[in-house]
C-alpha positions in Angstrom: -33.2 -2.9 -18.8 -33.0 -0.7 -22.0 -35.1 -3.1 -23.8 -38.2 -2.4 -20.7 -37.7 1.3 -20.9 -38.3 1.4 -24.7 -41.2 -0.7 -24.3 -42.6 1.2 -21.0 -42.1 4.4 -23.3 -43.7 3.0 -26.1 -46.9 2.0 -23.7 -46.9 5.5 -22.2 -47.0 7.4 -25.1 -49.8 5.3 -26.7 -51.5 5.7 -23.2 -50.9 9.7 -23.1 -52.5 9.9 -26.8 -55.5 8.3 -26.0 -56.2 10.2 -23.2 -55.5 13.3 -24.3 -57.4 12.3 -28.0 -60.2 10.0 -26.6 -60.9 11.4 -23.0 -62.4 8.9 -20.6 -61.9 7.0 -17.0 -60.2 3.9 -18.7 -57.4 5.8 -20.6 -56.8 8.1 -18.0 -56.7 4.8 -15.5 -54.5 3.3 -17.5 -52.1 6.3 -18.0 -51.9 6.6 -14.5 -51.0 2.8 -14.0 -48.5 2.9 -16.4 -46.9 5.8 -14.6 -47.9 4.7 -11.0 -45.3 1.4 -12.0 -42.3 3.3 -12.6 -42.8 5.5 -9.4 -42.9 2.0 -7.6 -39.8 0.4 -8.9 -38.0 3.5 -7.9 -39.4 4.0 -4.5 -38.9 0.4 -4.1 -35.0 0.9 -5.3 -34.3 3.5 -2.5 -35.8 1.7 0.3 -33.9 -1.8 -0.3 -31.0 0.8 -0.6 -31.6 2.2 2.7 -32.4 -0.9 4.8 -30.2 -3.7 3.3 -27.8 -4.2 5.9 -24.3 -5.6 4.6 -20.9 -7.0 7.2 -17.5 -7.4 6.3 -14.3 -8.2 8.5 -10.9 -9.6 7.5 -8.6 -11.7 9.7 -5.9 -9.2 10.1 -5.3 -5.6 9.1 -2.1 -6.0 8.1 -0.7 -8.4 5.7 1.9 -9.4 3.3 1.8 -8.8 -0.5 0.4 -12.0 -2.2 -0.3 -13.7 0.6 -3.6 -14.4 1.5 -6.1 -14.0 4.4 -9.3 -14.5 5.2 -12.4 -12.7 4.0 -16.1 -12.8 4.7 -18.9 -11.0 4.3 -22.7 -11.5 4.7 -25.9 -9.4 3.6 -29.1 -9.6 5.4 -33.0 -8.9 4.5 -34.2 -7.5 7.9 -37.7 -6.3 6.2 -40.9 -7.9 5.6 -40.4 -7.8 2.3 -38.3 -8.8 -0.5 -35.0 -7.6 -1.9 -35.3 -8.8 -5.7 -31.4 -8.4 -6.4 -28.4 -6.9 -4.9 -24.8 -7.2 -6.8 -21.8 -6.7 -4.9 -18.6 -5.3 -6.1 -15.4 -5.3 -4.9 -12.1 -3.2 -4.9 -10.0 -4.7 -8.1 -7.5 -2.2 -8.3 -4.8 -3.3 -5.7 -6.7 -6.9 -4.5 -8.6 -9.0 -5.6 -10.8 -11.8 -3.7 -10.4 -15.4 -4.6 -13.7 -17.9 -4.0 -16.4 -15.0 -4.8 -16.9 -13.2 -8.1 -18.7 -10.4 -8.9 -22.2 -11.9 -7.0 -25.7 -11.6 -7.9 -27.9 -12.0 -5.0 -31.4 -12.9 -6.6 -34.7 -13.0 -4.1 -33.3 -12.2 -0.7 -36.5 -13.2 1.1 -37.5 -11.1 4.7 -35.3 -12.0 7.6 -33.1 -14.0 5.3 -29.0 -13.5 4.7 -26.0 -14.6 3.0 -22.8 -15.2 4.3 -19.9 -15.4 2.1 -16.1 -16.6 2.8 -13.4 -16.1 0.7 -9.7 -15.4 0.3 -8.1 -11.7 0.4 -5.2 -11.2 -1.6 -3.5 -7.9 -2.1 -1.3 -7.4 -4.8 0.9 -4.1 -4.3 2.7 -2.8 -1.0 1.0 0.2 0.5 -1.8 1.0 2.4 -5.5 1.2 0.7 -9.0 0.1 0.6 -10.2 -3.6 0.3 -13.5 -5.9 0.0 -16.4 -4.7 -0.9 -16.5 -1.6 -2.6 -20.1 -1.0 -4.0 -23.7 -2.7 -4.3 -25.9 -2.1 -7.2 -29.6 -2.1 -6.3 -32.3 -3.8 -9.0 -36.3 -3.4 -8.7 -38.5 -5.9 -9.2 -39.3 -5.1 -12.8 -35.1 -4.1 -13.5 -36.4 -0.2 -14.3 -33.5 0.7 -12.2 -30.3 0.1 -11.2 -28.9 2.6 -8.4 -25.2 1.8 -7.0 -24.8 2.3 -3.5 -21.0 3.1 -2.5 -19.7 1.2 0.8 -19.7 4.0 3.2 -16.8 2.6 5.6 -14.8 0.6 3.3 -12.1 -1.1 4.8 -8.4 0.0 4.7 -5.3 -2.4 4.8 -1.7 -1.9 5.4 0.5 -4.3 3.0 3.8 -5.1 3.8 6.6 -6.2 1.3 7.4 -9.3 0.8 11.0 -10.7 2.3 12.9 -12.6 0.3 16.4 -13.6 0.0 18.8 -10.6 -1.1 20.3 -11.3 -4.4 23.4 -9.0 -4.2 24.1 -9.7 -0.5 27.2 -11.3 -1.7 28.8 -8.9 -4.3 27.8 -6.0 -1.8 28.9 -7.2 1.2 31.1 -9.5 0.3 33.7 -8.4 2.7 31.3 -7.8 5.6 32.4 -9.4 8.5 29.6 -10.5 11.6 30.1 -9.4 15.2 33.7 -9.9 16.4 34.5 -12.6 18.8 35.7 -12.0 21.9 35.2 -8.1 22.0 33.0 -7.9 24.9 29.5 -8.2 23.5 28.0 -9.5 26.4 27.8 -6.4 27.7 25.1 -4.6 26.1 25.7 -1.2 27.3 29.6 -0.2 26.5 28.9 3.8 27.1 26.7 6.7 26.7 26.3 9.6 23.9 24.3 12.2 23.2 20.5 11.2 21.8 20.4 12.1 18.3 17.8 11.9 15.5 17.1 8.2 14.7 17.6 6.9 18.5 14.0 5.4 19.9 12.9 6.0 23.4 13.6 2.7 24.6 17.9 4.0 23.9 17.6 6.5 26.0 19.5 6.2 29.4 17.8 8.2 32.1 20.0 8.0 35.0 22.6 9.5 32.6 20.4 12.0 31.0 19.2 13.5 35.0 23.4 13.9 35.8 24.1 15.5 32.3 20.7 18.3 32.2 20.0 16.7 28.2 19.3 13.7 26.6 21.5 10.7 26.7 21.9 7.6 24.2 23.0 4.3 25.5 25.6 3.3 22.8 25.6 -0.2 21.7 28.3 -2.6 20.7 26.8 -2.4 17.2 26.5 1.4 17.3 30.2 1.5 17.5 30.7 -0.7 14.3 30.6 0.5 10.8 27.9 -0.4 9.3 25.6 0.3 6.1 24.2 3.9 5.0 21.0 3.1 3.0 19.3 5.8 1.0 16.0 5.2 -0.5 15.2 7.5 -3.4 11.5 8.4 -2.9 11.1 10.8 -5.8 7.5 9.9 -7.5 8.1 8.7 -11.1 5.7 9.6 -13.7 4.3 7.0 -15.9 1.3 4.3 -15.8 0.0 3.6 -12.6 0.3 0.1 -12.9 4.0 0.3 -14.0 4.9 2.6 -11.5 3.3 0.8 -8.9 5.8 -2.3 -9.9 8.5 0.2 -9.6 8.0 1.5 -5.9 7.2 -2.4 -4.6 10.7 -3.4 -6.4 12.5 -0.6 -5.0 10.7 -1.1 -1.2 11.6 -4.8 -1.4 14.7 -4.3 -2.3 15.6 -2.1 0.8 13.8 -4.8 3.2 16.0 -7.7 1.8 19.1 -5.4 2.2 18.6 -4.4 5.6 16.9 -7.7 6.5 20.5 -9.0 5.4 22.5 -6.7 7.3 20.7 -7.6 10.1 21.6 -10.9 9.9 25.2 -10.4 9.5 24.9 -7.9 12.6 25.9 -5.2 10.7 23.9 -1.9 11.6 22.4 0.0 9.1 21.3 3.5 9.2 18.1 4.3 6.6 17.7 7.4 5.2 14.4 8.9 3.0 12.0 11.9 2.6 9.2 10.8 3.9 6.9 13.1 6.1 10.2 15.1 6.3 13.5 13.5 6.5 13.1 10.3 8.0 16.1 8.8 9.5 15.7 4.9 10.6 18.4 3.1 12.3 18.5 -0.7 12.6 20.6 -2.5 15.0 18.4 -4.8 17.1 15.0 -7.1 16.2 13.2 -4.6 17.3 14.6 -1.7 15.4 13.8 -4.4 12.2 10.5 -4.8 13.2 9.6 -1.0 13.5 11.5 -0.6 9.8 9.4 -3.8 8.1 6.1 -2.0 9.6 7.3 1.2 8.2 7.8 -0.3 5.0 4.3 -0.9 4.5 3.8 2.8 4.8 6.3 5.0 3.0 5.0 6.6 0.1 6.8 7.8 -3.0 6.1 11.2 -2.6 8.9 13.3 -2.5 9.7 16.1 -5.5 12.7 16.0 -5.7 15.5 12.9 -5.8 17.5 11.5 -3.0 20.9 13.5 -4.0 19.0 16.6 -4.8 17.9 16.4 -0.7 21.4 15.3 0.8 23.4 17.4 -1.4 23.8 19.9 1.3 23.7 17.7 4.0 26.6 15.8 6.2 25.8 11.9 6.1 24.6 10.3 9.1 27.4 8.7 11.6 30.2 6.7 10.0 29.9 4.1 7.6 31.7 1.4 5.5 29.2 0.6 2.8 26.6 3.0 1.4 24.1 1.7 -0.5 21.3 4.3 -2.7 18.3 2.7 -4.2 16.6 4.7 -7.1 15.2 4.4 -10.6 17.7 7.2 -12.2 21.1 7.1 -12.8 22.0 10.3 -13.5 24.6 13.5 -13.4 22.9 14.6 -9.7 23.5 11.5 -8.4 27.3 11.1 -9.4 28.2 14.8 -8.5 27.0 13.7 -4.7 29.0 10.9 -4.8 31.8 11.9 -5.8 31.6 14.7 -2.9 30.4 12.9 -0.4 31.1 9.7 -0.4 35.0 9.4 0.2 36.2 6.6 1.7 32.9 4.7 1.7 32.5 1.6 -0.6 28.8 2.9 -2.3 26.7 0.8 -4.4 23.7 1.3 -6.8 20.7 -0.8 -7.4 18.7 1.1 -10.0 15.0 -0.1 -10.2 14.3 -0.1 -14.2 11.9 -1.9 -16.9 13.5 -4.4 -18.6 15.5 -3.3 -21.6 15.7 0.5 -20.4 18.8 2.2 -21.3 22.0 2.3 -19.4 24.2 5.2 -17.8 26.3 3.0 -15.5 29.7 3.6 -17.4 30.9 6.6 -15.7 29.7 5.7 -12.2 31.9 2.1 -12.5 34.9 4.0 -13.8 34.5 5.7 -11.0 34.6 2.3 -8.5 30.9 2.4 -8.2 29.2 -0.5 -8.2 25.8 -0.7 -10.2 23.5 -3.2 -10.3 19.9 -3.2 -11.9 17.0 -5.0 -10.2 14.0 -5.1 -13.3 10.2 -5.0 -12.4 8.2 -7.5 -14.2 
């Protein structure tokens, strides 16, 4: 394209001295072709740009990281005319799509199209834009290339992956399932106040009319101790890349914990700052569900750290195990344990790079169990 522009400028220039030297129909003629192309090619640029019309759908709006699904697009020629070349680009950044490269459409002849079908696969938890992200327009002479940004792109929810819990057995190694023989078919074994973390469906109504206030039906499970998990949310500085690594470790972390607990029956009660403080408890399949989905969403967006937040505040319910996710080990974080956590068995997973420094002594002298979960 530089190499036609040098040469277009070349032939204009001669063109503009001999008409302004020389005089005459011919030279003038000629100047006036010469410009007449590139005023062409552009006009031609802009409408391909405006009447190309482009489709894209995925099989599901939600999906799991590194797990694929199915992509397609097509781009069709509607005009009378011809498109000389389109290039389609796509979101690299936090996907990528398998079976389709960075394509060159060459000749798109009038009424014709091209369907493409391909594999989506995300590669970080969050939520964000996938497929196509941008067409480049060409004329018919390549004098210009104009991108064109996908107006609507698409946006995707990606959940964490689940995997099998690593430190399930040091953790909650003395974590019992549900007692036999203690009633349990009974799902309702009284009523308590609703309270911040309770969902709708909890709520018993017949109770709520007699008392004049909101009413909980308490569980067999909400009567056992369970798990206190607090997920440090504080943003950490750095490369995005690395610290993208960091909040899908520390997210899939929490998923296989509570995913765990749940399958030892043991309730767990979530705690972050997210959107305010976000308190999530998970007793039943449905309570799981709703916390997985969530998953996909939270967003490591708090200023300040997770013991910073609840240093002031009472902990949620009773507990026997308290487990706090974070990537810093630090004099914050021991001070609140040490005041808060009495009587409560509390363990550490610290997200980290590989071959980062330590700071676990004084927290195991103190019976605190730390364990370090690296990203890649």
């Amino acid at each position: 394209m530089k190499r036609k522009w040098i040469i277009w400028s070349a032939f204009f220039g001669g063109m503009l001295i001999l008409a302004s030297f020389r005089g005459g129909r011919l030279p003038y003629m000629l100047l006036y072709f010469v410009v007449a192309i590139v005023v062409s090619s552009f006009v031609y640029t802009l409408a391909v740009m405006f009447r190309f019309k482009y489709f894209q759908a995925i099989s599901a709006v939600t999906a799991v990281k590194e797990e694929p699904v199915d992509y397609r697009f097509v781009i069709r020629n509607e005009d009378k005319f011809f498109y000389e070349r389109i290039q389609v680009e796509f979101f690299e950044d936090y996907s990528r799509v398998s079976g389709v490269d960075q394509t060159c459409l060459e000749c798109l002849g009038p009424g014709e199209g091209r369907e493409f079908t391909a594999k989506l696969v995300c590669k970080y938890r969050g939520e964000y834009e996938v497929g196509l992200c941008r067409f480049c327009i060409s004329d018919y002479l390549h004098f210009f290339s104009i991108p064109y940004r996908v107006k609507s792109p698409m946006k995707m929810t990606v959940l964490p992956r689940i995997a099998p819990w690593k430190y399930e057995a040091e953790i909650l190694k003395d974590a019992g399932g549900r007692n036999q023989g203690s009633g349990t078919d009974a799902p309702d074994i009284s009523v308590r106040e609703f309270s911040a973390g309770d969902g709708m469906r909890r709520i018993h109504w017949k109770a709520s009319a007699k008392m004049g206030k909101l009413m909980s039906r308490e569980m067999y499970e909400d009567r056992r101790q369970g798990m206190l998990l607090f997920l440090d949310l504080k943003r950490m500085e750095g490369e995005e890349r690395e610290r993208l690594k960091y909040e899908d470790e520390l997210i899939e972390q929490a998923v296989a914990a509570v995913y765990a607990c749940k399958n030892r029956q043991i309730p767990v009660t979530v705690v972050c700052e997210w959107e305010g403080r976000k308190v999530c408890r998970v007793v039943s399949d449905e309570d799981w569900n709703e916390f997985y989905k969530m998953s996909g969403r939270l967003c490591f967006s708090a200023e300040h750290s997770i013991a910073y937040v609840n240093g002031d505040r009472r902990l949620p319910g009773d507990a026997k195990y308290a487990l706090i996710l974070t990537g810093a080990l630090n004099g914050e974080l021991y001070d609140w344990i040490m005041r808060d956590f009495s009587g409560i068995r509390t363990s550490i997973i610290e997200v980290a790079k590989r071959g980062s420094a330590g700071g676990e002594e004084r927290f195991a002298a103190s019976g605190i169990a730390v364990y370090r979960a690296y990203t890649e």
